[in-house]
N, C-alpha and C positions, 0 to 999 in steps of 0.2 A: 639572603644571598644577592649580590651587587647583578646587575642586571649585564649581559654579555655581549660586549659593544666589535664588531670587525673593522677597521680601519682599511680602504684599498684604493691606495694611493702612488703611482711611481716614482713619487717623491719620497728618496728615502726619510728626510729630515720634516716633511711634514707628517709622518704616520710618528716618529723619537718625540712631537712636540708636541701633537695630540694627545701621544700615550701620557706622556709626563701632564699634560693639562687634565684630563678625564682618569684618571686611574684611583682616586679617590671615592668618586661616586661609580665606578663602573669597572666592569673584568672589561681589559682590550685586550685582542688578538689584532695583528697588524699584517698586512702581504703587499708587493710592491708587482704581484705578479696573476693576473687574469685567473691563467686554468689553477694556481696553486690555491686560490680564493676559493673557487667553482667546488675544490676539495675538500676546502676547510669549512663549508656551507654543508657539504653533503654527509660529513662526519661529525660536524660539532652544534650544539644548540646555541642555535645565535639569533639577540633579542631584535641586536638593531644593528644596520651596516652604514657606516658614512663612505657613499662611493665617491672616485674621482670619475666627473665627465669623458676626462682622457687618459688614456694609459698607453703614454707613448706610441705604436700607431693601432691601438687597440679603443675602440668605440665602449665607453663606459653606459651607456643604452646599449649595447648588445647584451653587455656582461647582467645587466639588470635585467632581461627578459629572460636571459637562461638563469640567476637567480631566483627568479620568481617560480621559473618550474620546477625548482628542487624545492623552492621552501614559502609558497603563496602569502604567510603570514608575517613573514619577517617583516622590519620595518627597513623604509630604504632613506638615504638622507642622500642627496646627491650634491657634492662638491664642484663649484665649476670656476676657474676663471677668466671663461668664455659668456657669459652668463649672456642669454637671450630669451626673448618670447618664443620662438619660435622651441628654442631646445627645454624650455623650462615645461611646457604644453608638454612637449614629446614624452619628457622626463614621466609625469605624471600619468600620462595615459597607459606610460608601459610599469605602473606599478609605483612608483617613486611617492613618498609621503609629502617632499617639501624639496626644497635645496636650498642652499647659500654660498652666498659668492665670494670668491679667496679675494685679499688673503682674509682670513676668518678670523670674526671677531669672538673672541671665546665665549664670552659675555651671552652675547648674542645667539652660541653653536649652544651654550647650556640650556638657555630658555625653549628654544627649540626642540633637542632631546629632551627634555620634561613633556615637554608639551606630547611629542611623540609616545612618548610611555604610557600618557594617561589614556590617548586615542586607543593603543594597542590594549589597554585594562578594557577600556568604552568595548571594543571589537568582540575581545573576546569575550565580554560577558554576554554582549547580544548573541554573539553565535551559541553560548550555554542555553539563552532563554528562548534560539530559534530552534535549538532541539527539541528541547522539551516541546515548543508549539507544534512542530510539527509531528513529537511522537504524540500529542494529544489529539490534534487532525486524523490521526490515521483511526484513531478508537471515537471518532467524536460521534458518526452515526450510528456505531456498538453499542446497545445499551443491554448490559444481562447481567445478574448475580446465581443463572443457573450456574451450575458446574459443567455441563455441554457446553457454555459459553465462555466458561475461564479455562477449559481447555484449550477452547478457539486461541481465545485471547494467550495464553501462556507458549501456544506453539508459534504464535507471531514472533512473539519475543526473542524465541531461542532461535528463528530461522532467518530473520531478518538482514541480518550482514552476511549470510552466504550467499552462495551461487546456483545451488542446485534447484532444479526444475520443480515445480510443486502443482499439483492436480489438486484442486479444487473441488471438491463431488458436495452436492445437495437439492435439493427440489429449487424449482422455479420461485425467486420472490425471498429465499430465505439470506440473501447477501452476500454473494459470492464474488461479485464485485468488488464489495467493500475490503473482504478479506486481502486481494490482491493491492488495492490502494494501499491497503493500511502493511500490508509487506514492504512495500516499496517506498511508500513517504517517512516511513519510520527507519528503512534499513539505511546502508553505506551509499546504494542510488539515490538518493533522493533528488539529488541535485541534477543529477539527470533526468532526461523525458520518460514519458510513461505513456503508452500507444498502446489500443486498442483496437481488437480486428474480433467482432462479432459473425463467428463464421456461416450463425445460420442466418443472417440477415444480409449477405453480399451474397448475389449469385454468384454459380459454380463459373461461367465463365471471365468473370471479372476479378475472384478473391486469389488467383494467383497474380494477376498485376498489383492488386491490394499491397498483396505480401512484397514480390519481390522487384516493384516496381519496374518502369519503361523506358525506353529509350526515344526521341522522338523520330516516328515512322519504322515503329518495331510492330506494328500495325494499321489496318485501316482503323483512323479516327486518333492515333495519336500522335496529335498537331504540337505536343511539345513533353518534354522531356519528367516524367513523373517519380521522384524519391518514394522508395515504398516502405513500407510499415518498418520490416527489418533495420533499414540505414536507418529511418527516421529516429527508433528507439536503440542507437548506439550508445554505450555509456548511460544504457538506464534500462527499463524493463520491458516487454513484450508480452502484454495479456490475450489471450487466444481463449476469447470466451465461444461458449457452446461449440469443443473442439468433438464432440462426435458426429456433427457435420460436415466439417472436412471431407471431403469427396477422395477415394482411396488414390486415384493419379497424384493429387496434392500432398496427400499421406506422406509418400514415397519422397516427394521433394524435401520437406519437411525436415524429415527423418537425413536426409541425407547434410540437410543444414546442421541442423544437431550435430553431427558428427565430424564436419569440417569445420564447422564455426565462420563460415564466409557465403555469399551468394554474387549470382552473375543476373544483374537487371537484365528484360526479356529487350531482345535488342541489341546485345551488349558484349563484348567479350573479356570486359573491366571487370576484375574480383572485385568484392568488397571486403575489408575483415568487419568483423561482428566481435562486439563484445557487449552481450545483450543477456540477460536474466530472464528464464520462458518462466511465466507461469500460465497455467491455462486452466480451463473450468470446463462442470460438466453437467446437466440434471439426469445423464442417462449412465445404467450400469454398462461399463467400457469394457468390463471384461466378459461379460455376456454376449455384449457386440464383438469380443473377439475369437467365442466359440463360433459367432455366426457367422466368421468373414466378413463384416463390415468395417472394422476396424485394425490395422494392420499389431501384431503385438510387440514388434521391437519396437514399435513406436510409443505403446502404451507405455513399456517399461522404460521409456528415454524417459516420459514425462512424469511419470508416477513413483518418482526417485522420493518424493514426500509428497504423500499424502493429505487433505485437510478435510473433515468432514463436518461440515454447517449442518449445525438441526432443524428441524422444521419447528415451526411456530408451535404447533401441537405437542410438540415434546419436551416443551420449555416455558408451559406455560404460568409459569410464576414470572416469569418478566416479563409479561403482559400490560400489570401496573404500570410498571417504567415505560415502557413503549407508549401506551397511552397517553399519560401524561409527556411524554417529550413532542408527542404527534402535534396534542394539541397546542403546549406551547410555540411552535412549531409555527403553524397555519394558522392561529391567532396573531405571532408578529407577522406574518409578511401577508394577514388582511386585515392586516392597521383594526383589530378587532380587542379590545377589554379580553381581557380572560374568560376562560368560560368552565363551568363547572357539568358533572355532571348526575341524573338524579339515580338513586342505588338502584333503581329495574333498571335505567339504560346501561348502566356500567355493568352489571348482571348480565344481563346480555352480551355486551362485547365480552367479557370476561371466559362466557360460557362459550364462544364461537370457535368451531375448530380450523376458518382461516388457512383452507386450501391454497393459498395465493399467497401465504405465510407474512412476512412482514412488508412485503410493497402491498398486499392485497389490506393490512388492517391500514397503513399508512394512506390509502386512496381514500378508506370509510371515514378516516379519521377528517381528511381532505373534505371530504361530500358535505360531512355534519357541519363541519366549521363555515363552510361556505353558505351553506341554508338554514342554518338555527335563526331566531329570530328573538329569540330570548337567550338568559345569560345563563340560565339551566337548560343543556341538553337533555333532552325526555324519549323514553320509548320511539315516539312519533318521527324524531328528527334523524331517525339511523335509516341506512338505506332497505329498501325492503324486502330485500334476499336476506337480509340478517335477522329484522325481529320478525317474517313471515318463510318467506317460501327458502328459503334455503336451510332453515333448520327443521328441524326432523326428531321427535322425539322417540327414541327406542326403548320403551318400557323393558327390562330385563326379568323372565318369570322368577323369580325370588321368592325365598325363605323367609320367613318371619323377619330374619337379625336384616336380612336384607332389602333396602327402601328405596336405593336411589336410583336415580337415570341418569343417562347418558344423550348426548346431543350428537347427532351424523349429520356433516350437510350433504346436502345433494351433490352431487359430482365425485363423491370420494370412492375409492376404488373397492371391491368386497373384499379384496386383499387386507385394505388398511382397514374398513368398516370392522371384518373378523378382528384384526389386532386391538383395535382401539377398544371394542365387548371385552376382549379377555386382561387385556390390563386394568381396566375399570372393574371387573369381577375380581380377579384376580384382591386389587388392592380394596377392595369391601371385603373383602372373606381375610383380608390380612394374609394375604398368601400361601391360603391354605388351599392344596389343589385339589383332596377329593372333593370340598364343600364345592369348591369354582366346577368342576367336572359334573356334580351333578346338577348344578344348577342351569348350564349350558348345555345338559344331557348330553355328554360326549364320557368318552371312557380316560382314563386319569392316564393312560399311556398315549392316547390320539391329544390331549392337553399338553403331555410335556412334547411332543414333537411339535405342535402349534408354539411353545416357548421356544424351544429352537429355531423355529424356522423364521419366524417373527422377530428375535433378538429381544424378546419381552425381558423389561428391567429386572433383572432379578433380584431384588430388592421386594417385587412383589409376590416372585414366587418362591418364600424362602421354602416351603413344604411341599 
């Protein structure tokens, strides 16, 4: 299919001599008139435009910068036989590919549209392979073949190019952040900003200037005029990590943003509009905080329109290998260090650790070791000492003959999780059979299946 050339020139007899010149190698459409062009750009697929610099007392630079915002990609050739430095710069800055000066040598108008075509082939193919860069950016610190993590990863995918609000929920350290990056560098925003308001790290009386920024002398000490997070991420996205700190006066503002889609900076009596993507995170349950009054609930449900929920490290641990080995490669490049291996007790170890602090907490171990090994085998010796001493914990489980194994609890973990982690470990040694798990934990096989319940234990281990 011949590529689809616009001619817009107020010369009726130059657009008749173009068309009869190019019509062989190209589809032309022809217009001697501004807004009827502006129409035929916004209804037709068009590869490439040769404009006229003037169009009778119409600026062919204007007509090209409202061109550009209907159709960014097109290519622009601008016709002038004014031709100057001064208008050729201008030309270009407002989008323009080249130009040539009438009267026009054809010769010279063919080489040129070649040459443009091939650029527009070059464009778009970088823009194909800057997607893909960037949908690989957004998974590049993701590493998991659990199925908790290709859920992660498959609900990215399908939500990406929308709009709606998305809550974030998981423990401390298990990547909640990343999930949000990876929303936003991969969807339709990308090209837009991406802004950050950690709510529990700004005090309560500064995270509403944070948000909706100042005017200058909308208080004492503001000596000049502060864009606040909201503007700042117009045309891109708004992450509101550890949003159950939000203080409930702020709640209220929030919520009220949400619903107009505009804010007035403090100071100020100037709307702003918004057109901003919230997504926000959480390590705490939001809707416990909102049996408590701590958290307001038309709010929860503004933000919790989807949902995402990151596992903990402990519930995933078969990508433990992978995490591993990317840590290390990792922190071996950027300390200029040979590679380093590791000996089967030390990998034993990290393997067997339950990693409360989930993946920032293995990724610091991983940090420590690589920075003080001194050999090119990591050994027992070289792990930090919470890991191969005081932080692990060995809980012999009283068992049955068929049953042999243990389990590891570090210190810090809650009796809440310590009970769960005993019963799915029992659990999947007995093969999910629950009177053998029942007596072996001496509890009653009714008090076990409500521990299954209340725990959300795999059921996978309790088929019986």
């Amino acid at each position: 299919m011949k590529p689809h050339v616009l001619v817009i020139d107020d010369e009726q007899s130059i657009c008749i001599s173009l068309q009869f010149a190019l019509e062989d190698d190209y589809q032309i459409t022809t217009s001697s008139d501004a807004d009827e062009a502006l129409t035929i750009v916004e209804r037709r697929s068009i590869d490439m435009i040769l404009l006229d610099l003037r169009l009778g007392g119409k600026s062919g630079l204007d007509l090209l910068q409202k061109i550009k915002r209907i159709s960014p990609s097109v290519t622009v050739i601008i016709m002038t036989a004014y031709a100057s430095i001064e208008s050729s710069i201008e030309a270009i800055k407002r989008g323009a590919y080249y130009y040539i000066e009438k009267p026009i040598n054809i010769d010279e108008l063919h080489v040129l549209m070649m040459r443009a075509m091939e650029f527009r082939s070059i464009s778009s193919r970088l823009e194909t392979l800057n997607e893909e860069l960037e949908q690989r950016r957004g998974f590049e610190s993701f590493i998991g073949r659990s199925k908790s993590m290709q859920r992660v990863f498959s609900m990215i995918e399908r939500i990406k190019n929308i709009d709606s609000s998305v809550l974030i929920m998981g423990e401390s350290g298990t990547g909640k952040e990343l999930v949000a990056r990876s929303i936003h560098s991969s969807g339709k925003r990308k090209n837009g900003p991406f802004e950050v308001v950690n709510c529990a790290a700004i005090p309560e009386a500064l995270l509403e200037s944070e948000l909706f920024g100042y005017e200058k002398g909308a208080f004492t000490g503001a000596t000049q005029r502060k864009l606040g997070k909201w503007a700042a991420a117009n045309g891109g996205t708004l992450f509101l990590d550890e949003i159950s700190e939000m203080p409930l006066p702020l709640q209220a503002k929030l919520l009220r943003v949400l619903q107009e889609r505009e804010i007035t900076p403090l100071g100020s009596n100037a709307k702003i509009a918004l057109d901003v993507r919230i997504l926000s995170a959480t390590n705490k349950n939001l809707e416990q905080m909102v049996l408590e009054g701590t958290f307001r609930e038309d709010l929860y449900f503004r933000l919790n329109v989807i949902p995402i929920s990151v596992p903990p490290l402990r519930e995933r641990k078969e990508d433990l290998p992978l995490l591993i080995d990317f840590f290390v490669k990792k922190y071996c490049h950027l300390m200029s260090r040979s590679p380093l291996t590791f000996s089967p007790h030390a990998r034993s170890l990290l393997l067997e650790y339950l990693y409360p602090g989930n993946v920032r907490e293995l990724g610091n171990i991983i940090e420590y070791t690589v920075a003080l090994s001194m050999k090119d085998e990591i050994t027992e010796e070289d792990l930090p000492k919470n890991v191969r001493e005081q932080s692990l914990q060995f809980l012999h489980l009283k068992q049955s003959d068929e049953v042999k194994r243990s389990v590891q609890i570090p210190i810090g973990l809650s009796l809440k999780d310590v009970e769960k982690v005993i019963i799915q470990a029992t659990l999947e040694e007995c093969n999910g059979h629950r009177q053998k798990t029942a007596e072996i934990l001496q509890i009653s096989e009714r008090n076990l299946r409500d521990k299954i319940k209340l725990y959300a234990i795999n059921p996978q281990s309790a088929q019986r």
